[in-house]
C-alpha positions as CSV (number, residue, x, y, z in Angstrom):
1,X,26.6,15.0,-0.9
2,X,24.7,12.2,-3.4
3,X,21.6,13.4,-4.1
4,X,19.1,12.8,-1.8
5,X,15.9,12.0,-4.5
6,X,17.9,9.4,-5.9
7,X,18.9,7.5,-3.1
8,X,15.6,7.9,-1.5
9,X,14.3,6.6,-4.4
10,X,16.2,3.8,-4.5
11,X,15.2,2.8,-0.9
12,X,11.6,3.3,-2.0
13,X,11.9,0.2,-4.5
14,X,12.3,-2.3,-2.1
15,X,8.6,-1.5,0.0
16,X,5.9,-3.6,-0.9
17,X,3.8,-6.3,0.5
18,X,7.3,-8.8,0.7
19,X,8.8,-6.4,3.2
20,X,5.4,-6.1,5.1
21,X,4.9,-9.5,4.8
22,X,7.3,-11.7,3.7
23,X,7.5,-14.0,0.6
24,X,5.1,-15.9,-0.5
25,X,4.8,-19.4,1.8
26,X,4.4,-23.2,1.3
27,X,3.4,-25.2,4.4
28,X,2.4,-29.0,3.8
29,X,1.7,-28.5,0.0
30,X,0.0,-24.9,0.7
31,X,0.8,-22.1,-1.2
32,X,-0.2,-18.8,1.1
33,X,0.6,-15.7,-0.7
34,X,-0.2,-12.5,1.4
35,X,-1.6,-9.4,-0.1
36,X,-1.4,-6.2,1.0
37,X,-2.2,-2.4,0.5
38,X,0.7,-0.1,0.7
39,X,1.9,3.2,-0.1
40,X,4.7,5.2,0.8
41,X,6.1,8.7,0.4
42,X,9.2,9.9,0.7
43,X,11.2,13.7,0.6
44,X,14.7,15.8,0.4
45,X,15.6,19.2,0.2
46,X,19.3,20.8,0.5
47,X,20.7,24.3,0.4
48,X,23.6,26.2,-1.7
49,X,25.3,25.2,0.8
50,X,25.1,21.6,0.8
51,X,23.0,20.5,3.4
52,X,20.2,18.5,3.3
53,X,18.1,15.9,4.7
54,X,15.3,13.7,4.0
55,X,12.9,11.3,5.2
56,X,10.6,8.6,4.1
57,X,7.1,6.8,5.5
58,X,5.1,3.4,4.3
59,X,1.9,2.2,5.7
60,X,0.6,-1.7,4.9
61,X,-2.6,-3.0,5.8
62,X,-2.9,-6.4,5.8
63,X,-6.2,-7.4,2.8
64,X,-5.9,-11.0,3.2
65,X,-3.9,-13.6,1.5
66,X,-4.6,-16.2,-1.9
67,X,-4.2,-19.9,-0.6
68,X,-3.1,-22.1,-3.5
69,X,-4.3,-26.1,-2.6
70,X,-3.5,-27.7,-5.8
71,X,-4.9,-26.4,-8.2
72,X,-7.9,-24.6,-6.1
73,X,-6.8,-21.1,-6.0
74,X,-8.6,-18.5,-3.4
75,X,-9.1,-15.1,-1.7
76,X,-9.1,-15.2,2.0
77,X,-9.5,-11.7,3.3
78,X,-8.4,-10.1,5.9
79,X,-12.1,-9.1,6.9
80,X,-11.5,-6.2,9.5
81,X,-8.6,-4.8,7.4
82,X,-11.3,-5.2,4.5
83,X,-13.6,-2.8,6.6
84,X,-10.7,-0.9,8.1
85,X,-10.1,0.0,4.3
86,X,-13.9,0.0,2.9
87,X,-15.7,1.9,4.9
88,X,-13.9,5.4,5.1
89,X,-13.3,4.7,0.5
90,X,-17.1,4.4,0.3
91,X,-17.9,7.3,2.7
92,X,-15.8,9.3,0.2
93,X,-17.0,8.3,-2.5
94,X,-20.8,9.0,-1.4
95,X,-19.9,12.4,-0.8
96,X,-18.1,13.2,-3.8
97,X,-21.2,11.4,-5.8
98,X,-23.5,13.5,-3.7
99,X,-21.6,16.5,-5.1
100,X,-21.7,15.8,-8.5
101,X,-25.0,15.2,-8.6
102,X,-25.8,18.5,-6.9
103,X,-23.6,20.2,-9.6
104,X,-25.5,18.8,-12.5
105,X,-28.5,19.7,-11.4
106,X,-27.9,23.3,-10.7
């Protein structure tokens, strides 16, 4: 049996924003170019035996894409993705804050 990490991590190389997305695109002298934010995990085990399995996950959410006219170059985000991704990070991070700062001052 070919070890399971290996090949797993193999198959991990290839996620990304182009196999969320797609490549980057030109339509009538536009250059779109998505971005993305993903992450993916992935896992194997096997016995003395020999047997084994594995598994692996990805998640993309969709931030927006940089539109290319010319030489203009912009961000166009993706704005409910935006909040999708902002909201629960800044929740977080208020709490952790709030935690530190309640450390230091004891």
């Amino acid at each position: 049996m070919p070890n399971l990490a290996l090949e797993l991590g193999k198959q991990s190389a290839s996620l990304g924003v182009n196999s969320a997305y797609g490549e980057p695109r030109e339509l009538e002298g536009v250059h779109l170019i998505p971005v993305a934010m993903t992450w993916s995990g992935f896992g194997g085990g096997s016995d003395e035996e020999g047997n084994g399995g594995g598994g692996a996950g990805g998640y993309a959410i969709p931030l927006g894409a940089y539109i290319r006219r010319g030489d203009d170059l912009r961000f166009e985000p993706n704005i409910v993705a935006f909040l999708a991704v902002a909201i629960p990070f800044v929740w977080v991070a208020g709490r952790a804050l709030s935690r530190v700062i309640r450390a230091l001052k004891k």
